[in-house]
RODO-2510 file (C-alpha; in nm, 4 decimals, decimal comma):
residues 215
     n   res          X          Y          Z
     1     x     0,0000     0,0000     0,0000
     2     x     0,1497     0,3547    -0,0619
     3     x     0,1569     0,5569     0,1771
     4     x    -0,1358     0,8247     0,2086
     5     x     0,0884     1,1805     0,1270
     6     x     0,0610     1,4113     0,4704
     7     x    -0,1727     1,6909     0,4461
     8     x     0,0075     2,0508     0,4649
     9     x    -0,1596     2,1902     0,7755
    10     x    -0,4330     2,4286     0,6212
    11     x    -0,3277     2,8011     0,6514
    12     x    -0,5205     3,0957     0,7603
    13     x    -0,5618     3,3227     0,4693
    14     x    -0,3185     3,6330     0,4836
    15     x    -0,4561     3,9252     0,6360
    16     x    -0,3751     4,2542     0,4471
    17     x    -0,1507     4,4796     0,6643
    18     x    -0,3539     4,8209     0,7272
    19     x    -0,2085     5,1324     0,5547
    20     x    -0,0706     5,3489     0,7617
    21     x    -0,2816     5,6121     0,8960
    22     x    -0,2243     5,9323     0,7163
    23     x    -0,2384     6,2704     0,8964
    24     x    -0,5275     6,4634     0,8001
    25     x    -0,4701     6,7847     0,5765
    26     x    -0,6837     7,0715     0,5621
    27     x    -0,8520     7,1685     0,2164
    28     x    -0,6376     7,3391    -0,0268
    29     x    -0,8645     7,6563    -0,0102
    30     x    -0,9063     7,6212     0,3417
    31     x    -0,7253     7,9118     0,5225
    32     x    -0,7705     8,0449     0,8977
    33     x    -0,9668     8,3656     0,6863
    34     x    -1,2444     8,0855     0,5830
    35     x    -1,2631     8,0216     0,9880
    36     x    -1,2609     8,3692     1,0691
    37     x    -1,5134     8,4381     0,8061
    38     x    -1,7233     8,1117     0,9152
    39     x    -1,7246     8,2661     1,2561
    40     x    -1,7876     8,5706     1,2398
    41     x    -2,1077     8,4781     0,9939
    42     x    -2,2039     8,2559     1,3208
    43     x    -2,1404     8,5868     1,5557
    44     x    -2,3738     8,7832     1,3832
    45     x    -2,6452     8,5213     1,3006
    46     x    -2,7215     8,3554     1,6271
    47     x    -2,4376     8,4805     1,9161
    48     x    -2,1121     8,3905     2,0844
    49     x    -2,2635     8,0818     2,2188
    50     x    -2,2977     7,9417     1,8700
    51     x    -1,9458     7,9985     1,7630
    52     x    -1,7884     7,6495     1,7895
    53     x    -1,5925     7,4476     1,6552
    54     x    -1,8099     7,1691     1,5484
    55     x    -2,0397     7,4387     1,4025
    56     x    -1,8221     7,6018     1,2169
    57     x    -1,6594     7,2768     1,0872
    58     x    -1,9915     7,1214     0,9787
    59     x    -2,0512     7,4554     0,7853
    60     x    -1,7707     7,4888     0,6554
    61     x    -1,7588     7,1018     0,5689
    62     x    -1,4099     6,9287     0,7130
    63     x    -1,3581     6,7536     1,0483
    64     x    -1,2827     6,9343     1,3638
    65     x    -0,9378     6,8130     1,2929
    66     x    -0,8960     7,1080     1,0011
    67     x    -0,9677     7,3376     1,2843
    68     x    -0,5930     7,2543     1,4664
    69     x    -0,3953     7,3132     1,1712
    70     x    -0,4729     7,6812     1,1943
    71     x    -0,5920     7,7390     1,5617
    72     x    -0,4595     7,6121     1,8985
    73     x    -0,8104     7,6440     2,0210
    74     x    -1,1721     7,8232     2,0478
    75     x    -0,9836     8,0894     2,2404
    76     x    -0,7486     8,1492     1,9447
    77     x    -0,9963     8,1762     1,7089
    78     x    -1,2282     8,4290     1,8940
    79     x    -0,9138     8,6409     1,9906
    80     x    -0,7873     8,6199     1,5966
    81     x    -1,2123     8,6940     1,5071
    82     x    -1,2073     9,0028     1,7273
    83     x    -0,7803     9,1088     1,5747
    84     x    -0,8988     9,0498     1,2055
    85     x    -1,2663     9,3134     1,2932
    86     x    -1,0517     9,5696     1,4722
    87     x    -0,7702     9,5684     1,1795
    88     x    -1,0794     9,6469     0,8946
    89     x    -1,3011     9,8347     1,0835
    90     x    -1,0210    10,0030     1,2230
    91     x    -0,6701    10,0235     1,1501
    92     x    -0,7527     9,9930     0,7747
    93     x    -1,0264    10,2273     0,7224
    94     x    -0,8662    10,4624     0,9438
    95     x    -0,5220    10,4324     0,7106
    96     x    -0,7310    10,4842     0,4049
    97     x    -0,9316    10,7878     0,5294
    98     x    -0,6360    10,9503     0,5969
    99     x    -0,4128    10,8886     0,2549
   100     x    -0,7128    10,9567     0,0310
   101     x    -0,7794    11,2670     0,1346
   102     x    -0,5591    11,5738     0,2207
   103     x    -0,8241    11,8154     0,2698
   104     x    -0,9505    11,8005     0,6255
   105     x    -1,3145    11,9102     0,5052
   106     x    -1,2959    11,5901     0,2358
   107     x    -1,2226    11,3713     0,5138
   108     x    -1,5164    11,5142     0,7277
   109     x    -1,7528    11,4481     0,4363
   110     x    -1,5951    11,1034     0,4304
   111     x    -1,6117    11,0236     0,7630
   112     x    -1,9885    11,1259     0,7680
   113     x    -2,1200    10,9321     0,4939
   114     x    -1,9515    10,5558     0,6367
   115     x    -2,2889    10,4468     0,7834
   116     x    -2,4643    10,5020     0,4120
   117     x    -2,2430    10,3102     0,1913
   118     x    -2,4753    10,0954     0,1022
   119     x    -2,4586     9,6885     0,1413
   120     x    -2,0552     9,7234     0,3035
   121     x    -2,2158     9,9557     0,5690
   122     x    -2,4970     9,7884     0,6664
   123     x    -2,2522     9,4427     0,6700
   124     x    -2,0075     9,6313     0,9100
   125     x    -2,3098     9,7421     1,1302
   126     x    -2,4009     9,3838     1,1717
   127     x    -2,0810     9,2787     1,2417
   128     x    -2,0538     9,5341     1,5430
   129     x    -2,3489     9,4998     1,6840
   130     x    -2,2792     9,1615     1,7615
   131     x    -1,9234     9,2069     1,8646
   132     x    -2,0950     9,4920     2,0861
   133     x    -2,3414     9,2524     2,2598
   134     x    -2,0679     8,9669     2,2989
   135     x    -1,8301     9,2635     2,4736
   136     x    -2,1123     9,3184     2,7175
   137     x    -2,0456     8,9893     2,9075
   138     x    -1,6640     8,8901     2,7779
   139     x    -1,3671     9,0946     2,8822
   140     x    -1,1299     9,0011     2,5523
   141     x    -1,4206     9,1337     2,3583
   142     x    -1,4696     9,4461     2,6034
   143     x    -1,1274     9,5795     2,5611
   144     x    -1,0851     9,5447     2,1657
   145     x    -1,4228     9,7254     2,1398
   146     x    -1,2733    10,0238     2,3998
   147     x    -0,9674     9,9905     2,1602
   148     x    -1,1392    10,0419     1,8728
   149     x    -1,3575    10,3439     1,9744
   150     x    -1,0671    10,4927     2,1552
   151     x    -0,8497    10,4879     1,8255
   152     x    -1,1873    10,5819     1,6261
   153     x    -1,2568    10,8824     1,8099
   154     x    -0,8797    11,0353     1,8192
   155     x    -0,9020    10,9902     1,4351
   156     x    -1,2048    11,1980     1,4300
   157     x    -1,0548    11,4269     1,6872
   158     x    -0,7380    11,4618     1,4489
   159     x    -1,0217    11,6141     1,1836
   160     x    -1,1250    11,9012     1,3828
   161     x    -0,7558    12,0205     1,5079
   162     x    -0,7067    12,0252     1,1220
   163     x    -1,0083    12,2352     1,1017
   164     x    -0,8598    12,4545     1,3203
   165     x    -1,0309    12,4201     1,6589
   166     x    -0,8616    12,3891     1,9778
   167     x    -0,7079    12,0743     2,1170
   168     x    -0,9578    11,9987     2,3736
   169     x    -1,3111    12,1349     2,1739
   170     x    -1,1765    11,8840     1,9192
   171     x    -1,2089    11,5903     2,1099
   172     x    -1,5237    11,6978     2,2151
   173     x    -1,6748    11,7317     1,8826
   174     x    -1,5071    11,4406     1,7507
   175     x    -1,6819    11,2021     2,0021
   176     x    -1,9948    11,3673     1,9003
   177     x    -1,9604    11,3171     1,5339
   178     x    -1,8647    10,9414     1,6609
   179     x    -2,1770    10,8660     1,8338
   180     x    -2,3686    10,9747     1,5567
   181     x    -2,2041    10,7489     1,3391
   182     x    -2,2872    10,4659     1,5483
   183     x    -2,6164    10,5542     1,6139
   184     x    -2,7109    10,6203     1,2430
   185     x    -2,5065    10,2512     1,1762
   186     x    -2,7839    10,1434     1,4471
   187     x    -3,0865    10,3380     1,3278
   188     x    -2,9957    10,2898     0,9443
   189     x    -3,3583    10,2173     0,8320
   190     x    -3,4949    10,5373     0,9660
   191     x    -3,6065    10,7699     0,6914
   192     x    -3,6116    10,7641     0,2910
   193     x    -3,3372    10,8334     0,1230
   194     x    -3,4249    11,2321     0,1215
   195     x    -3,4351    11,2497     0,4877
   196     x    -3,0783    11,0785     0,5485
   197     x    -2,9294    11,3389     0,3144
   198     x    -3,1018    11,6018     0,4449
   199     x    -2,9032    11,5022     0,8164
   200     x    -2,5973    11,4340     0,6595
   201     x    -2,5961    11,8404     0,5655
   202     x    -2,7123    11,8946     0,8755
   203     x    -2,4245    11,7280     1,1127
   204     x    -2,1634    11,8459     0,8958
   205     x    -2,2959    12,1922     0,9448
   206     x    -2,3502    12,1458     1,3015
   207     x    -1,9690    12,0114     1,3648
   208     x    -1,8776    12,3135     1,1611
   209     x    -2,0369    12,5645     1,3573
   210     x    -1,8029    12,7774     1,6129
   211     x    -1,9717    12,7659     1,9618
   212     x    -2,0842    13,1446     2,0834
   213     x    -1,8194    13,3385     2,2458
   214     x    -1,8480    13,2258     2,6361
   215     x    -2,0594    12,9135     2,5416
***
């Protein structure tokens, strides 16, 4: 009889070594800006309390992941959020008021007419509001809006020394001319178009107008 060949002992099938876990990239187009942006769209929509990070990645669809490439945290991002408002609201505007005009009257007449440029005014309105009502009850937020109107104000100040009032009367009138600003960014929809010219003559010739001897 021949003898019966032996049986290789059956083999478990060979299991495919796993790839190697790749780290996770964020989109090409992605930049901290898009975050910022994402943000501060979720600041003025619903609040402070909505801007997180699994909100703003699901909007701006990638992981949570994305987020640390470009932030250390939620902190980072609100303190870059409030940085990246005060540099265009700010700094910028501030820089570009004063370079595009010489003529201190011109930059009056400029500095008037911000809250009516159209869609980009009514945008930036938005925007502070919200950063307003988030500064109410956050002390990072409190001091860059301080900053802000502090800086805002000496501009304005800056105007009416180059108009040729005194030092200290030009403070005064510039923080006047500054809360009106605000509150016409605030009360924006009040009047047709005719009546929001008709108090845009009317400030500039009130923050024109000498005060009475002994006044």
């Amino acid at each position: 009889m021949r003898p019966m060949a032996s049986v290789p002992p059956r083999t478990q099938p060979l299991k495919r070594r796993a790839a190697p876990a790749v780290a996770e990239t964020p989109r090409e187009t992605l930049t901290p800006e898009s975050w910022i942006e994402a943000a501060t769209d979720v600041l003025v929509d619903q609040g402070i309390d909505h801007v997180r990070v699994d909100v703003l990645a699901g909007q701006l669809q990638v992981t949570r992941g994305s987020f640390y490439w470009h932030f250390r945290d939620r902190e980072d991002l609100l303190r870059r959020v409030l940085q990246a408002w005060s540099d265009r609201s700010t700094a910028l505007l501030t820089r570009r008021l004063e370079t595009s005009r010489t003529d201190p009257h011109e930059q009056l007449r400029d500095v008037i007419s911000l809250p009516f440029r159209g869609r980009a005014a009514t945008r930036a309105a938005r925007i502070e509001l919200a950063i307003r009502a988030w500064a109410r009850r956050d002390e990072m937020a409190r001091q860059a809006v301080d900053a802000s109107d502090a800086s805002r104000i000496a501009y304005h100040g800056q105007i009416f020394e180059a108009l040729g009032f005194a030092p200290a009367e030009a403070r005064v009138r510039g923080f006047v001319l500054y809360s009106w600003e605000v509150a016409e960014s605030i009360l924006h929809r009040q009047g047709a178009a005719t009546q929001r010219q008709e108090r845009i003559a009317f400030i500039e010739k009130l923050m024109l107008q000498p005060l009475q001897p002994g006044a």
